[in-house]
C-alpha positions as CSV (number, residue, x, y, z in Angstrom):
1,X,21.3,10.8,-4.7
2,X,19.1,13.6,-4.9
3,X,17.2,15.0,-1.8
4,X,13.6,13.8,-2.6
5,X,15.0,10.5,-2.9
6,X,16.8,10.5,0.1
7,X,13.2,11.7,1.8
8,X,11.5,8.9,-0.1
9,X,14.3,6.3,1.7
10,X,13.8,7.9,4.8
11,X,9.9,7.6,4.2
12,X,10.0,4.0,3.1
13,X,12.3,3.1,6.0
14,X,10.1,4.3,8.9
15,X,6.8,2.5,7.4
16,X,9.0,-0.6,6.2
17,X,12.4,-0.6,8.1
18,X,14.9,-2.8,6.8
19,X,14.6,-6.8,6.4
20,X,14.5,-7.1,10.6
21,X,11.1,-4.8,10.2
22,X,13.6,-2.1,12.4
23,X,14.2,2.1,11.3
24,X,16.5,4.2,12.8
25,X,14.2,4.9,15.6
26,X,13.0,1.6,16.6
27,X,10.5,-0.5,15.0
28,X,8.9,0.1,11.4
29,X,5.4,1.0,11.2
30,X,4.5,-1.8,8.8
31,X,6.1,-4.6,11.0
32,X,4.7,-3.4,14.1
33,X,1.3,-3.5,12.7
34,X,1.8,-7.2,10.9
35,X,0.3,-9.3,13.8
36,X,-2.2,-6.7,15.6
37,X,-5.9,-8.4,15.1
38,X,-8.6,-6.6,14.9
39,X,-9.5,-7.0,18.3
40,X,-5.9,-5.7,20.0
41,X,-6.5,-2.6,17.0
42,X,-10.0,-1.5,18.7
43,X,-9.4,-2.2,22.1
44,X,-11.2,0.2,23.9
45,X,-8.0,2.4,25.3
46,X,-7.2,4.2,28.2
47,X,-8.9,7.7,28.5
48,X,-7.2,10.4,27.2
49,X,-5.3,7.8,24.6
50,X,-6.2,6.2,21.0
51,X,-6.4,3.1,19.8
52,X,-4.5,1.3,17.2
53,X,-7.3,1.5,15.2
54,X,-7.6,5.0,15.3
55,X,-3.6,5.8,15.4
56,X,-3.6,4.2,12.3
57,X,-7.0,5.8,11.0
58,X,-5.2,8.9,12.0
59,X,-2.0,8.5,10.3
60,X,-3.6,7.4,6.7
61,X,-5.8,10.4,7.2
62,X,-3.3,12.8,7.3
63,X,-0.7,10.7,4.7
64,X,-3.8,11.4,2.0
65,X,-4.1,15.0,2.8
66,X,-0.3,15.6,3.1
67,X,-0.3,14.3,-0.4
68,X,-2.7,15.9,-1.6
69,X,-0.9,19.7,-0.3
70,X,1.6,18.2,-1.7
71,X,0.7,17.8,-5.3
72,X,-0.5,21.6,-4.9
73,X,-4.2,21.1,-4.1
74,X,-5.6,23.3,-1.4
75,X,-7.1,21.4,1.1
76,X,-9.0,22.2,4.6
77,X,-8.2,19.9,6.8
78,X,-9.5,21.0,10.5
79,X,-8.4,19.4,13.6
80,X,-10.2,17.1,15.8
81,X,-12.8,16.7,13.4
82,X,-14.2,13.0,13.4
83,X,-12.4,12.6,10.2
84,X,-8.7,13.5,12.0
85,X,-9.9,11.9,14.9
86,X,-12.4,8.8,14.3
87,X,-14.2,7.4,17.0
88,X,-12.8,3.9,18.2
89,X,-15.0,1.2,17.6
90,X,-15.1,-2.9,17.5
91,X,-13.7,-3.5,14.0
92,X,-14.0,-7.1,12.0
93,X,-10.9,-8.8,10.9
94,X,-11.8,-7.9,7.2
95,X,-12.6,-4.1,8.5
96,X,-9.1,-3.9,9.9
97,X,-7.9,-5.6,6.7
98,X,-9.1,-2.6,4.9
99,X,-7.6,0.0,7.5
100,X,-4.4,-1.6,7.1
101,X,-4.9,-1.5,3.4
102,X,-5.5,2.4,2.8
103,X,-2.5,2.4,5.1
104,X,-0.8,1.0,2.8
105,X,-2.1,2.7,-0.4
106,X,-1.8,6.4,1.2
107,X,2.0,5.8,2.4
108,X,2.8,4.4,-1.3
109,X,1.2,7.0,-3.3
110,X,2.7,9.9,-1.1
111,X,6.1,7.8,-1.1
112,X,5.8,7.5,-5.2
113,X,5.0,11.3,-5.2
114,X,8.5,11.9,-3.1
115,X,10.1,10.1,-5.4
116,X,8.8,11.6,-8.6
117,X,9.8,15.0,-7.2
118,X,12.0,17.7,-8.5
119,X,14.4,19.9,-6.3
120,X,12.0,22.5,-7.2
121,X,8.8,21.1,-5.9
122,X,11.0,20.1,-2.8
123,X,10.9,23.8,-2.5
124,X,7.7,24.6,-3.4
125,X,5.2,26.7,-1.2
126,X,2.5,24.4,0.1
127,X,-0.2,26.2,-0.9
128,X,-2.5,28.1,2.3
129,X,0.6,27.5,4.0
130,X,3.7,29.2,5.8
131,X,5.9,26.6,5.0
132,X,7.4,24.7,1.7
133,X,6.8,20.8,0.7
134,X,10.7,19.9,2.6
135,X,9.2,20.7,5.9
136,X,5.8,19.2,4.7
137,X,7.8,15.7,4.2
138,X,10.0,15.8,7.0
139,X,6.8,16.9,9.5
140,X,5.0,13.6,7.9
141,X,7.8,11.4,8.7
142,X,8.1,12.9,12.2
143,X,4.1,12.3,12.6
144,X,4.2,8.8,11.5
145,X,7.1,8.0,13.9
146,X,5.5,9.7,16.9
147,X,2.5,7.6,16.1
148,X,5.1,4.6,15.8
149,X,5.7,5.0,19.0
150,X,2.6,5.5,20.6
151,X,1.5,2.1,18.7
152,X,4.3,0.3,19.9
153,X,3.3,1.4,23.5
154,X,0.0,0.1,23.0
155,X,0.7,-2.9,21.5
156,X,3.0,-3.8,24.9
157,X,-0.4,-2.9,26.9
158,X,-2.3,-5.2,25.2
């Protein structure tokens, strides 16, 4: 098996898990979000924290961008901006529907990207940056599982 698609299973497996909705570190991403409504999603949360809403906001954010440096394009993405971080408001259950969608659609097209991958882009400078796409994957697996986790603490609040 060749190393992007041993990133790609890795990737898959922390958004999907295997067929109890469970990754190597806990629960999936996909299955943990399956029976958040809209309301538990933008519950207002504790200062200092996110919601759901915006944890996942946050995550498909950063899956689109992280595609995008991936596929070569140089792309400003500034911290803290409302974009990184939107602001948490009372979503519909067709809103969150369509969060939950892009979720969907950024993690496949990034994990179809993975897969279509040579050794060569694996190694490829991202460009603007100090670092090549391996550690771009593996630093967008780590980021969706540390948000993982911070969803699965919230959902326990709720």
């Amino acid at each position: 098996m060749s190393e992007a698609a041993r990133i790609a299973q890795l990737y898959r497996s922390v958004y999907e898990g295997d067929n109890t909705g469970e990754a190597w570190h806990g629960p999936a991403l996909k299955p943990l979000l399956k029976d958040v409504t809209a309301e538990q999603a933008s519950r207002a949360p504790v200062v200092g924290q996110h919601s759901i809403l915006q944890l996942v906001l946050h995550i498909a954010y950063w899956e689109e961008i992280e595609l995008r440096r991936f596929l070569g394009e140089v792309v400003n993405a500034p911290l803290n901006t409302p974009d990184d971080w939107p602001s948490n408001r009372k979503v519909s259950e067709p809103e969150w529907q369509g969060v939950l969608s892009r979720l969907q659609t950024s993690h496949l097209a990034l994990r179809k990207a993975i897969e279509a991958s040579s050794e060569e882009q694996l190694r490829r400078q991202v460009p603007g940056k100090n670092h090549d796409n391996y550690v771009l994957l593996h630093g967008t697996i780590d980021h969706c599982v540390y948000h993982t986790a911070q969803i699965a603490l919230l959902k326990k609040q709720n």
